[in-house]
C-alpha positions as CSV (number, residue, x, y, z in Angstrom):
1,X,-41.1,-50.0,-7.4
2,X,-39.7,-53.1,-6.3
3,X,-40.3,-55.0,-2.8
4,X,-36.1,-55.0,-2.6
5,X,-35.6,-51.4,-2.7
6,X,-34.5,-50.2,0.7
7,X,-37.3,-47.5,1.9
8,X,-35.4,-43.7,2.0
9,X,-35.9,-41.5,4.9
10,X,-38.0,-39.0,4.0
11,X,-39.8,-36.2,5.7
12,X,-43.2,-34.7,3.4
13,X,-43.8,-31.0,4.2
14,X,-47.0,-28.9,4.3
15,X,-48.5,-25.9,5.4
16,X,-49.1,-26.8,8.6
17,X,-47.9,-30.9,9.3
18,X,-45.3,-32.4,8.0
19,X,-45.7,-36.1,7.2
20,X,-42.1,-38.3,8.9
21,X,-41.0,-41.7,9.4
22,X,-42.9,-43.4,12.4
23,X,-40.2,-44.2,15.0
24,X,-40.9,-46.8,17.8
25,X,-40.6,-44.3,20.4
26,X,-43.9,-42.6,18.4
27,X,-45.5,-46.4,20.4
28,X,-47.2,-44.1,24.0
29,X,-48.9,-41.9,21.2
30,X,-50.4,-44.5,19.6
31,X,-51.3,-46.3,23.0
32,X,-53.2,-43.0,24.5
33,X,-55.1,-43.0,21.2
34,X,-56.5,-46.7,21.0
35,X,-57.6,-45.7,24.5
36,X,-60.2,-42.9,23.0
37,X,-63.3,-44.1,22.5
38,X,-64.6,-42.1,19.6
39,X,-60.7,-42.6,18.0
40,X,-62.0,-46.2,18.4
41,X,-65.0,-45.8,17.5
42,X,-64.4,-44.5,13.9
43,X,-61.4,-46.7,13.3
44,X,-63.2,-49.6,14.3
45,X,-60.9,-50.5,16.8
46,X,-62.0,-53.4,19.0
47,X,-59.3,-55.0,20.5
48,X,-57.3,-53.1,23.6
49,X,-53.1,-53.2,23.6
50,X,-50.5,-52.4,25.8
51,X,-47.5,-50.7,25.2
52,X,-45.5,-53.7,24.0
53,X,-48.0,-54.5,21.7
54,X,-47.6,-51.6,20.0
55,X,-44.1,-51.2,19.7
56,X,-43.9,-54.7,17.9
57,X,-46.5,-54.0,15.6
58,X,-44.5,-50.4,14.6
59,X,-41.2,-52.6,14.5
60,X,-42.8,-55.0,12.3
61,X,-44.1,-52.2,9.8
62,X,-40.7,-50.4,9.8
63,X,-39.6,-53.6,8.3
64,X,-42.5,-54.7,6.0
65,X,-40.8,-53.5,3.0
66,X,-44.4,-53.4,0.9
67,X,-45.8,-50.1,3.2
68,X,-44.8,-46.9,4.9
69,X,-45.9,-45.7,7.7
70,X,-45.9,-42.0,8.9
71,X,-46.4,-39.7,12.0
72,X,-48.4,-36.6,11.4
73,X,-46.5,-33.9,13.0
74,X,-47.6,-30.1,13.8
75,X,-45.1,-27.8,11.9
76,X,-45.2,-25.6,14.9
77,X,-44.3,-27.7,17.7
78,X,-43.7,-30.6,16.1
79,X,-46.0,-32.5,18.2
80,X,-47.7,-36.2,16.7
81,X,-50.8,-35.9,15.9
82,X,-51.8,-38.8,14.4
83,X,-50.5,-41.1,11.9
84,X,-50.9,-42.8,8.9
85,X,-49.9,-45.2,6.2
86,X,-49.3,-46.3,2.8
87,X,-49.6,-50.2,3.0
88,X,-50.2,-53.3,1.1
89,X,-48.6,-51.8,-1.7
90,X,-48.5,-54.1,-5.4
91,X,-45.5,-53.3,-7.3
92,X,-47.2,-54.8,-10.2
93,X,-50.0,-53.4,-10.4
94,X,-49.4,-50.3,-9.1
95,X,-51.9,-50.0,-6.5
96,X,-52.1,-49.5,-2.6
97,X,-54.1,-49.4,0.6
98,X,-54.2,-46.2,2.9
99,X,-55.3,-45.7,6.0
100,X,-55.0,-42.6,8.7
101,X,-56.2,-41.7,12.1
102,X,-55.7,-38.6,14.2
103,X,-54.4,-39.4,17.6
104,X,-57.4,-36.9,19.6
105,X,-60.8,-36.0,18.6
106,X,-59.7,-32.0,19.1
107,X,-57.2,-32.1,16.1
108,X,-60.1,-33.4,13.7
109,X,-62.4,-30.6,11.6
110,X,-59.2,-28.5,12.0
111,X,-58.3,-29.6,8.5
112,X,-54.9,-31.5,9.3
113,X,-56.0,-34.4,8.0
114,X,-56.7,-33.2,4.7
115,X,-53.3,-31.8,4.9
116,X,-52.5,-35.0,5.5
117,X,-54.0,-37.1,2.8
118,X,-53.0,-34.5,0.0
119,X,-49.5,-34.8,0.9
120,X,-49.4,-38.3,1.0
121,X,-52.0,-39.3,-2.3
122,X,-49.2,-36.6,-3.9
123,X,-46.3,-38.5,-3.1
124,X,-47.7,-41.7,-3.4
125,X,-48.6,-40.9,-7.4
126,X,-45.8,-38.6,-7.8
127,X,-42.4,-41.2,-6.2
128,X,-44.4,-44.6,-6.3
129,X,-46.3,-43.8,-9.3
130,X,-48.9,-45.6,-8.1
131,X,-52.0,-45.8,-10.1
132,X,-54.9,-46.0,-7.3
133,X,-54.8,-45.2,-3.5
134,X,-57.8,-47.6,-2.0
135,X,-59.5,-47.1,1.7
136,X,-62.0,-48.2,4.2
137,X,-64.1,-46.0,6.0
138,X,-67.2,-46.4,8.0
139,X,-70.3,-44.8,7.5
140,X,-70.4,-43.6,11.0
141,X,-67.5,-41.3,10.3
142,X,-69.0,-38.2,8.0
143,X,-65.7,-36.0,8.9
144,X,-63.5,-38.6,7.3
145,X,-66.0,-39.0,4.8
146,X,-65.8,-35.5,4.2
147,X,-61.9,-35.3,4.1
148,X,-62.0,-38.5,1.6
149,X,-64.1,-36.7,-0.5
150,X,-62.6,-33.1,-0.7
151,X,-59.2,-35.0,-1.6
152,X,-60.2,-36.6,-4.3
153,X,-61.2,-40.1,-2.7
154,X,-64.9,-41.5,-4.9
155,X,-67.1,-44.5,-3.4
156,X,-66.3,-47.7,-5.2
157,X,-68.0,-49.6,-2.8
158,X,-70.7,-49.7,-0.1
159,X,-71.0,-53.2,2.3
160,X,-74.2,-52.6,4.3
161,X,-74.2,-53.4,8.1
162,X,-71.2,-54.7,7.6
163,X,-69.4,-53.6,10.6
164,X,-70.6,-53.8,14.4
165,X,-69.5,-51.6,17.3
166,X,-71.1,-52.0,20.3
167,X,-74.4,-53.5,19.4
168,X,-75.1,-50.8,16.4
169,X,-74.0,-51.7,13.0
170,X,-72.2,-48.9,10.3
171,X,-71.5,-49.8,6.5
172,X,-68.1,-50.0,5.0
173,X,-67.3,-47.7,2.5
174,X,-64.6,-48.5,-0.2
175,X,-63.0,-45.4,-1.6
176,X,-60.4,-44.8,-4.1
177,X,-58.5,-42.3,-5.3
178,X,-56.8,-42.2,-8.8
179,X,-53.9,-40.9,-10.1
180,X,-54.9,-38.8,-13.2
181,X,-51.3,-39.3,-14.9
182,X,-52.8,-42.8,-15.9
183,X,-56.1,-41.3,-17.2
């Protein structure tokens, strides 16, 4: 892969979600979920934005040409659910960052987010031919934990107390996924 190569529009299909490009109009989505406070709470999310904000940030990773980012979409009604992305991506050594978060704590233990991950750590191995898929997760998230897991995510890493969220601290957990081509 090289950092030149203009990204395709692509749309990833499953069962149940379908993985498409994040659009800027996805931005009052993202805004109602930063304003959840268990959606904070497991992404670690500290800082509150308005609407602006967010639209800037989604403009400025449409045109990071080193990640992609994603809305999760409900085949049925093609409602957002969430969204994720494929980011900090090394063309040379084949290797990337991923990160996801589900927009309302009543689309979690519903399995879309394993949906989710599968479809992306496919593509990811399969069109990028990426050799590892890295995240961060904090211990105080056991679903995510859980999803991680059932997809093929191991612990790498685990930084004690290293994360503090209203006055209680949760390790980080460094997970990584491999792509069994290069095995």
């Amino acid at each position: 892969m090289s950092p030149n190569i203009i990204k395709p529009i692509l749309q990833l299909n499953g069962a149940r979600i379908y993985l498409r490009p994040l659009k800027v109009e996805d931005a009052p989505i993202f805004l109602e979920a930063t304003q959840v406070d268990e959606i904070r709470h497991m992404t670690g999310l500290k800082r509150n934005f308005n609407l602006a904000e967010i639209e800037a940030h989604i403009r400025r990773c449409l045109d990071h040409p080193l990640r992609y980012d994603f809305a999760i979409c409900l085949q049925a009604d093609h409602r957002m659910i969430g969204e994720l992305s494929v980011l900090e991506i090394d063309p040379e050594n084949l290797t990337a960052e991923f990160r996801i978060a589900l927009s309302q704590i009543r689309f979690t233990s519903q399995g879309y987010g394993s949906e989710a991950i599968e479809l992306i750590k496919t593509w990811a191995f399969k069109q990028l031919r990426l050799k590892t898929l890295s995240l961060q997760v904090f211990g105080h998230n056991p679903r995510g934990i859980r999803a991680y897991e059932k997809c093929g995510f191991q612990v790498m890493e685990v930084k004690k107390d290293a994360f503090e969220y209203q006055d209680k601290y949760s390790d980080e957990i460094m997970m990584q996924a491999r792509n069994p081509l290069y095995e």
